[in-house]
C-alpha positions as a Markdown table, in Angstrom:
| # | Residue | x | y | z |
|---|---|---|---|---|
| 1 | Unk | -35.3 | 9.0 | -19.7 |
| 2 | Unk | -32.5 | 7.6 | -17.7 |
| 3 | Unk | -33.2 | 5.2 | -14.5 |
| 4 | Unk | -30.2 | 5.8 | -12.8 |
| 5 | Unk | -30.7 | 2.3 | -10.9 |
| 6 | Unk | -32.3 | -1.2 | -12.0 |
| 7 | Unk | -32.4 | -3.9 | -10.2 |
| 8 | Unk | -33.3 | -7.3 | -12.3 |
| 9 | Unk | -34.6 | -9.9 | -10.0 |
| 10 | Unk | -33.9 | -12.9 | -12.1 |
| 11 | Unk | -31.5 | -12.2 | -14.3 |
| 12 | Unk | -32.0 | -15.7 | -16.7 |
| 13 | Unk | -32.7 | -14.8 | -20.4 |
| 14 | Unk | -35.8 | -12.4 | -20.3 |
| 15 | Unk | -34.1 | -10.5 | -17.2 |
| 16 | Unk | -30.7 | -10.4 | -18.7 |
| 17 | Unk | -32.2 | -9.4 | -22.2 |
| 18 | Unk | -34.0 | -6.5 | -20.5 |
| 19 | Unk | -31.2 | -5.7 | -19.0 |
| 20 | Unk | -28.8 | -5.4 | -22.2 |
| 21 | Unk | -31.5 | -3.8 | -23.7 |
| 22 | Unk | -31.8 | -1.1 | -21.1 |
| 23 | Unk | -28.5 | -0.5 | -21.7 |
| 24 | Unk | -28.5 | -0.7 | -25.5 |
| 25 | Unk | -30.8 | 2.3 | -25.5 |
| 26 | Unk | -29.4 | 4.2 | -22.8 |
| 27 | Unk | -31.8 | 3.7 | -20.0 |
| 28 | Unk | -30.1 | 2.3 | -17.4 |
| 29 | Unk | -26.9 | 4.2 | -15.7 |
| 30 | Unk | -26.2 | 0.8 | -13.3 |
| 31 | Unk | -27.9 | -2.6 | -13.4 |
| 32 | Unk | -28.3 | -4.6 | -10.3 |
| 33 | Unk | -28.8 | -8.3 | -11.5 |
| 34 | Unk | -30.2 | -11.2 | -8.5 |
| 35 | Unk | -29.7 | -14.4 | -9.2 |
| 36 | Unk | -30.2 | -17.5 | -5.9 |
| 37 | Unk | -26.9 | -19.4 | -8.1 |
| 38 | Unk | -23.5 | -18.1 | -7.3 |
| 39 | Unk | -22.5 | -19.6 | -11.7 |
| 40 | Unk | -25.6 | -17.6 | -12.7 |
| 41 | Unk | -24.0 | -14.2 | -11.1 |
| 42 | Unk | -20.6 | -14.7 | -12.6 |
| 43 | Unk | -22.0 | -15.9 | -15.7 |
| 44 | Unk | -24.2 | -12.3 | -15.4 |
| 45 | Unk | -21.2 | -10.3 | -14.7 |
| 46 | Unk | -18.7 | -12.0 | -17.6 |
| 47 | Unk | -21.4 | -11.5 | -20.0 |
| 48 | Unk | -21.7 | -8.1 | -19.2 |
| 49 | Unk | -25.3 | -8.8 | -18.4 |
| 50 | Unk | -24.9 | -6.5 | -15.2 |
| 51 | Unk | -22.9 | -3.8 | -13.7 |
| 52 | Unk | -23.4 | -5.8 | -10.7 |
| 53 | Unk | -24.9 | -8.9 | -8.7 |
| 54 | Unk | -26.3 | -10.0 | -5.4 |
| 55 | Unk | -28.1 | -13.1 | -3.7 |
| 56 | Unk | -30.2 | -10.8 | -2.3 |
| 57 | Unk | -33.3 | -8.8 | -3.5 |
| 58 | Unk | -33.2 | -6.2 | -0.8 |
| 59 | Unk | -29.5 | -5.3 | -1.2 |
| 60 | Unk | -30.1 | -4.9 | -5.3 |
| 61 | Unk | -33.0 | -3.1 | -5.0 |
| 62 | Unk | -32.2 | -0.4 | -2.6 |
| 63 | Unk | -32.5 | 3.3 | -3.9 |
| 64 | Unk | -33.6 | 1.6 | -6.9 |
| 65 | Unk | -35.9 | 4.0 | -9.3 |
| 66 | Unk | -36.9 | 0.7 | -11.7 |
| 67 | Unk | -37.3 | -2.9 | -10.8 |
| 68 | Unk | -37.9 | -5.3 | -13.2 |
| 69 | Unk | -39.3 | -8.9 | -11.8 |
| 70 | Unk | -38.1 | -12.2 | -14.2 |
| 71 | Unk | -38.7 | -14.9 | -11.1 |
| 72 | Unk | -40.9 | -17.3 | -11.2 |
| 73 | Unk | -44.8 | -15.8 | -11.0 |
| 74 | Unk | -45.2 | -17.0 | -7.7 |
| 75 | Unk | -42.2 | -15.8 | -6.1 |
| 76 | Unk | -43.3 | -12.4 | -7.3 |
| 77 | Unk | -45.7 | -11.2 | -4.2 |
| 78 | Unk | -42.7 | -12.2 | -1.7 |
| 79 | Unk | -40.2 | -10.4 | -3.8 |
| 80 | Unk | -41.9 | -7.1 | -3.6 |
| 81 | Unk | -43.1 | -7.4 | 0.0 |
| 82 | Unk | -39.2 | -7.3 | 0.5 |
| 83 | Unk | -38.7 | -4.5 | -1.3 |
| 84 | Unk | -41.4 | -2.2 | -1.0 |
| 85 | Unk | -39.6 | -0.2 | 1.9 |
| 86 | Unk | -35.9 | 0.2 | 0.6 |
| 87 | Unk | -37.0 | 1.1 | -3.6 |
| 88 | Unk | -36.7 | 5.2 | -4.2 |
| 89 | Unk | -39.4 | 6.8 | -3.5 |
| 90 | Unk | -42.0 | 7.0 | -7.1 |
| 91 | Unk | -39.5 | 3.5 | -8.3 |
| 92 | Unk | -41.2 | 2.2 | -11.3 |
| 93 | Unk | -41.8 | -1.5 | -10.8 |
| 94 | Unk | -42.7 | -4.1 | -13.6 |
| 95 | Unk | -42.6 | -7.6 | -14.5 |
| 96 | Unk | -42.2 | -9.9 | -17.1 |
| 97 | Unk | -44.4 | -13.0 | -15.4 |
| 98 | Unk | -46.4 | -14.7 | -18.1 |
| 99 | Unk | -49.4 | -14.8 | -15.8 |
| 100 | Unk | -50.8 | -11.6 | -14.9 |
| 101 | Unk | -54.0 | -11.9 | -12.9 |
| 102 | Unk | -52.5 | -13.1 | -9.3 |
| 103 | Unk | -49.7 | -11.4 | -9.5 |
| 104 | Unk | -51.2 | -7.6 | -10.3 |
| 105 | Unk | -53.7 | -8.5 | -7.5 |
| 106 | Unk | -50.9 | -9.8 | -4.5 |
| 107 | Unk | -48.0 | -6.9 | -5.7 |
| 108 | Unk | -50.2 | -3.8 | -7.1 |
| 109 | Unk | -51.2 | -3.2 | -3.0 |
| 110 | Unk | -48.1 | -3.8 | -1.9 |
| 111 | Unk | -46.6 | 0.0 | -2.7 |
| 112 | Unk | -47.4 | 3.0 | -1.9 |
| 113 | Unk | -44.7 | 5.2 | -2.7 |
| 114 | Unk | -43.9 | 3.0 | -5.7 |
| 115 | Unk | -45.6 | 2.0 | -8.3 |
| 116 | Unk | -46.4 | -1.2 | -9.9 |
| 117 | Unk | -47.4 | -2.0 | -14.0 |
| 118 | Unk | -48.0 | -5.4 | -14.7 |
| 119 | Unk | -46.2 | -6.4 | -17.8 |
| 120 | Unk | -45.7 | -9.5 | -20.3 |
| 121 | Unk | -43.0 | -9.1 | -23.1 |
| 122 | Unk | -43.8 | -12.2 | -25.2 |
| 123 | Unk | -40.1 | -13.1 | -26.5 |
| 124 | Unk | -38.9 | -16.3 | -24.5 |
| 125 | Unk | -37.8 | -19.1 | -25.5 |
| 126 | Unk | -36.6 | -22.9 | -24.3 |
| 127 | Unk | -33.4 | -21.2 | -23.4 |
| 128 | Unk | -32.1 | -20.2 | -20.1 |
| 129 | Unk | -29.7 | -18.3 | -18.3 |
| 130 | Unk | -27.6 | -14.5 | -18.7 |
| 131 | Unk | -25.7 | -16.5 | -21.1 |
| 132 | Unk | -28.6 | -16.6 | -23.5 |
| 133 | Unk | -29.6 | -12.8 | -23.4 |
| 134 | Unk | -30.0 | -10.7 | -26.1 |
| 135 | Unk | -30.4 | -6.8 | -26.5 |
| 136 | Unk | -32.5 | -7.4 | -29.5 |
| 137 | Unk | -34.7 | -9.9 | -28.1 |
| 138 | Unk | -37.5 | -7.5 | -27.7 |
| 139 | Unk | -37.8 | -6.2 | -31.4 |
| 140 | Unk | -41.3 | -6.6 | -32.8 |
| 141 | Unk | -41.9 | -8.4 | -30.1 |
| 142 | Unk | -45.5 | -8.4 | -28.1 |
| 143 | Unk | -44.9 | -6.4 | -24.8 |
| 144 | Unk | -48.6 | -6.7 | -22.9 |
| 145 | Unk | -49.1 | -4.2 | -20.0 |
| 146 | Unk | -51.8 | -4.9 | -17.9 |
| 147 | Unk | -53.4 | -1.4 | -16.2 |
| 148 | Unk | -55.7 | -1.6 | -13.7 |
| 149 | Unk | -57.9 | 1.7 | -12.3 |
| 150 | Unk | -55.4 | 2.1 | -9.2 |
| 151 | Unk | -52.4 | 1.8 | -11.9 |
| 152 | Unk | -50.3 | 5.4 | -11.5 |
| 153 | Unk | -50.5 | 7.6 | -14.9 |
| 154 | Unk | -47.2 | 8.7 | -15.1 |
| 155 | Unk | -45.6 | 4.8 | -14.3 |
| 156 | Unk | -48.0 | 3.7 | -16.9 |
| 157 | Unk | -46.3 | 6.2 | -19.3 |
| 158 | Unk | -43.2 | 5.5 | -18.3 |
| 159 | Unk | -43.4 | 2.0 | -18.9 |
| 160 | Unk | -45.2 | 2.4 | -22.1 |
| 161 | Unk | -42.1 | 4.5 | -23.5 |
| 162 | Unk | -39.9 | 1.5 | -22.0 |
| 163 | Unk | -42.1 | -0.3 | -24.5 |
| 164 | Unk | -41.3 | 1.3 | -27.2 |
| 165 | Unk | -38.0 | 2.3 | -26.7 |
| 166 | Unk | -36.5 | -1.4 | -27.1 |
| 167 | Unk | -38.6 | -1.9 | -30.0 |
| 168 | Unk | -41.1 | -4.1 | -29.1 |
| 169 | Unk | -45.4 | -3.6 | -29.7 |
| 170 | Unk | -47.6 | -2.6 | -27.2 |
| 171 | Unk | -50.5 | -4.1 | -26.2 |
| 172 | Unk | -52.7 | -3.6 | -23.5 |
| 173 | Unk | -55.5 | -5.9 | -21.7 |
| 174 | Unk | -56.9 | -6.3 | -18.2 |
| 175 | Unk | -55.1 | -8.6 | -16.6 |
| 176 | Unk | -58.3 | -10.8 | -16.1 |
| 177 | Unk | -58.0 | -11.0 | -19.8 |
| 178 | Unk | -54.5 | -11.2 | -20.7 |
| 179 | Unk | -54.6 | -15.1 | -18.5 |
| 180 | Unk | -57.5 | -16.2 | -20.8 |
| 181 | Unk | -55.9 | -15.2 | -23.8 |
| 182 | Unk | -52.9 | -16.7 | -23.0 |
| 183 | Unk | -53.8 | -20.4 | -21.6 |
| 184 | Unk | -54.8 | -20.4 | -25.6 |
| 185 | Unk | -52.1 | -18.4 | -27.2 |
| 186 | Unk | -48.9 | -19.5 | -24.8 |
| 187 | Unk | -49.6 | -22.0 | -21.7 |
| 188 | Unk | -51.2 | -24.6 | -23.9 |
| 189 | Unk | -49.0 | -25.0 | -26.6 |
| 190 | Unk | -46.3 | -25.7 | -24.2 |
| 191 | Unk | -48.2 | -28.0 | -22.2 |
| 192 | Unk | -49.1 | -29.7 | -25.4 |
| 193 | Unk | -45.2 | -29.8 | -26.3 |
| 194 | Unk | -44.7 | -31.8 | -23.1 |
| 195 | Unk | -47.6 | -34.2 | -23.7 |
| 196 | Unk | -46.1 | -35.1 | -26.8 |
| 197 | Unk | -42.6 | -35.7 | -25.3 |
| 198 | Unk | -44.3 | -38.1 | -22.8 |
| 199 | Unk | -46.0 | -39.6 | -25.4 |
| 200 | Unk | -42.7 | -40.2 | -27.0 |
| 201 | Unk | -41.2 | -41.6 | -24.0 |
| 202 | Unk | -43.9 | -44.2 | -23.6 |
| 203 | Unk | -43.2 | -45.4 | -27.0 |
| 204 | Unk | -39.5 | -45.1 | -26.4 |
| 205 | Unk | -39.9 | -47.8 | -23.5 |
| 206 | Unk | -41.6 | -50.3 | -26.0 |
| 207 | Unk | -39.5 | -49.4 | -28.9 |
| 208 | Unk | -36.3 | -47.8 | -28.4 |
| 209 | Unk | -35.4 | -47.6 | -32.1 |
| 210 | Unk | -37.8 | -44.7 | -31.9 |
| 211 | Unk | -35.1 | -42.4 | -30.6 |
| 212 | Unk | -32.8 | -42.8 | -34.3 |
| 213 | Unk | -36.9 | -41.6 | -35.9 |
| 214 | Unk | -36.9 | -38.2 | -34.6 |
| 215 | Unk | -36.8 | -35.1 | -37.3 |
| 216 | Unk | -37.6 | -32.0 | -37.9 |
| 217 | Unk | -41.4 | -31.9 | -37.3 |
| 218 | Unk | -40.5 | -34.0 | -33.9 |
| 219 | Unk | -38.5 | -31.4 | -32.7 |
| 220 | Unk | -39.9 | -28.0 | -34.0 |
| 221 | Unk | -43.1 | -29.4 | -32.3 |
| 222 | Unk | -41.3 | -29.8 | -28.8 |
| 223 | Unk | -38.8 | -27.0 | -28.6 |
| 224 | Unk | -40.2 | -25.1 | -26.1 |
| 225 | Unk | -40.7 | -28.4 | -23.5 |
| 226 | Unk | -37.2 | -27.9 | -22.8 |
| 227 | Unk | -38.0 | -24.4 | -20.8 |
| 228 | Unk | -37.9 | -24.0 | -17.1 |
| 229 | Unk | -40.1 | -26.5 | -15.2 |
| 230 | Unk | -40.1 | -24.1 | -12.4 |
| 231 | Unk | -41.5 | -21.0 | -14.4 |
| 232 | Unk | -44.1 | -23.6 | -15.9 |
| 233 | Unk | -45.6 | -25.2 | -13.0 |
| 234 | Unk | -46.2 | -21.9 | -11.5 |
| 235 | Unk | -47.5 | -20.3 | -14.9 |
| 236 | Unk | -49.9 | -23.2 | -14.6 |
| 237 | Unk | -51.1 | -23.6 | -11.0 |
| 238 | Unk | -51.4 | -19.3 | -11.0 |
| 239 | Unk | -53.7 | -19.4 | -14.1 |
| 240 | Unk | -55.2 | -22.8 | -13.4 |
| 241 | Unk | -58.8 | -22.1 | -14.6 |
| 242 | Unk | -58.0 | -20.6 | -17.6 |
| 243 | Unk | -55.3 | -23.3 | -18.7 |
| 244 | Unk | -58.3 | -25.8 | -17.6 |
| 245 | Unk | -60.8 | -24.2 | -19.6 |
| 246 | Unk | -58.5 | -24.6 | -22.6 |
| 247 | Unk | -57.2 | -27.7 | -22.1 |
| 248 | Unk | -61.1 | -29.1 | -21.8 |
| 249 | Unk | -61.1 | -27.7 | -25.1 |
| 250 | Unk | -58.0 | -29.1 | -27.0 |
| 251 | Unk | -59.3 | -32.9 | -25.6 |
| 252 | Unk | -62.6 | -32.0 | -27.4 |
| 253 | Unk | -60.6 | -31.1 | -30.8 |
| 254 | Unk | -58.3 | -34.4 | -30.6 |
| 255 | Unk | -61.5 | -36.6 | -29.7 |
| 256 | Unk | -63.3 | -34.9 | -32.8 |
| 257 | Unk | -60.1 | -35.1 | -35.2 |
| 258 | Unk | -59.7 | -38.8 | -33.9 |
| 259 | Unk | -63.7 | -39.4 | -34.5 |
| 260 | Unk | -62.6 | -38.7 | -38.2 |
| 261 | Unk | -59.6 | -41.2 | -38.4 |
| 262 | Unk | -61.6 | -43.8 | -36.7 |
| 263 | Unk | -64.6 | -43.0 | -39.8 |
| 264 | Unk | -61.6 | -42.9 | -42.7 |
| 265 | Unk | -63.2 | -39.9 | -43.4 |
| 266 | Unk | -60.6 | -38.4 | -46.0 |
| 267 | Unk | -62.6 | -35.3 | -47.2 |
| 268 | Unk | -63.5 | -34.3 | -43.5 |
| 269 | Unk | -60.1 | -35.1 | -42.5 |
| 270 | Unk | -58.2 | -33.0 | -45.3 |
| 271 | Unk | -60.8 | -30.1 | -45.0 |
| 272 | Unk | -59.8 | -30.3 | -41.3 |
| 273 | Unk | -56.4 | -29.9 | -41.8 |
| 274 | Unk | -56.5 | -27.3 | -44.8 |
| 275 | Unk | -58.2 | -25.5 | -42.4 |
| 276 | Unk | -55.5 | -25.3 | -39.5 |
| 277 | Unk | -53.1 | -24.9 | -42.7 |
| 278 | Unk | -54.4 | -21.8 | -43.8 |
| 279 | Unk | -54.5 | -20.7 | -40.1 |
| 280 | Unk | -51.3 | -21.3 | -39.6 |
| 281 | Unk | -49.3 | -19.8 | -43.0 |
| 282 | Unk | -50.8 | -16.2 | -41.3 |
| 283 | Unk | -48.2 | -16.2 | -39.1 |
């Protein structure tokens, strides 16, 4: 299997890394890379990222036989309504949005002699830009595709030996349940990261000698608030109900966790945290 032409539209870590590791496996005879930043398109190009790069999504997607989407989720739909009439005819579209349930629903329609596979490979990180790609990022990693009953066999097989081909798991969910899973398993840790670098700011204002206090747990606790504020805020307002949901829920753990400081309960509170210990060392 050889896609003769890919066109990456967003070619930051998780495009770029697809990218290279397209390449890496032989899958990919030219690489089209879109970036809106003139630096991120050199930056592509000196990397060797891409064969080639373009400002526009149209011109890198023409005659294209796989396009993989790393923009932000909700620039997705608008995306493929541009390029729904200039891809090759049976082009295998994809995506690595870490939402799944708008964005299947707005781009799935949108192609008719295409096809469309909703996809999540769960290997980002607080880094950004071409720069930051890796070929190996995928290993072991979690790739999610989301099938629907309109998704077409053969671009679900296709993308499923993608998948595998750049070493990374498979797992399949609606895309209904991939978003609830995830507000838990992804979008809330990283909005809980964030809360606790505002809550460190607020104390920073009172007490600046906070700043020289800051060690490992500090930081391995907020790595990932230094990710794209972009891709967040869409992540969040695209999967709002779910990231509610289990945000209502992590305000009910801290209010019970800070019922038992407020009681000096010392047995509750160490049977609490042996408990999200023991969790934890699983992983």
């Amino acid at each position: 299997m050889e896609f003769q032409r890919v066109a990456i539209l967003g070619i930051g870590l998780i495009g770029g890394s697809f990218a290279l590791a397209l390449k890496k496996h032989g899958l990919a005879r030219h690489i089209v890379g879109v970036a809106r930043r003139e630096e991120t398109r050199s930056e592509a190009l000196a990397s060797g990222v891409c064969d080639e790069v373009s400002a526009e999504a149209v011109e890198a997607a023409r005659g294209a036989d796989l396009v993989f989407l790393a923009s932000p989720v909700r620039a997705m739909p608008g995306l493929c309504a541009q390029i729904v009439s200039v891809v090759a005819p049976g082009c295998l579209i994809t995506d690595g949005g870490s939402t799944k349930g708008c964005v299947v629903r707005d781009c799935e329609p949108l192609f008719s002699n295409a096809h469309f596979v909703g996809g999540h490979p769960m290997a980002g990180s607080e880094q950004t830009g071409p720069a930051a790609a890796r070929a190996d990022l995928f290993d072991n990693a979690v790739w999610v595709l989301t099938p629907t009953p309109q998704t077409n066999a053969r671009a679900l097989e296709q993308m499923r030996a993608i998948v595998s081909k750049l070493g990374a798991r498979l797992v399949e969910l609606t895309p209904d349940a991939h978003d609830e899973l995830l507000a838990v398993s992804s979008h809330l840790p990283h909005l809980t990261a964030s809360a606790l670098v505002h809550s460190f700011l607020k104390s920073k204002q009172d007490s600046p000698a906070i700043a020289d206090l800051v060690a490992g747990g500090w930081r391995g606790s907020t790595r990932i608030a230094a990710g794209s504020a972009e891709m967040w805020r869409d992540i969040c307002l695209d999967n709002a109900a779910s990231v509610e949901k289990a945000l209502d829920e992590f305000v009910s753990e801290l209010q019970s966790l800070k019922t038992l400081v407020a009681a000096r309960d010392g047995a509750a509170l160490q049977q609490w945290l042996d408990e999200a210990a023991i969790e934890r060392k699983k992983f």
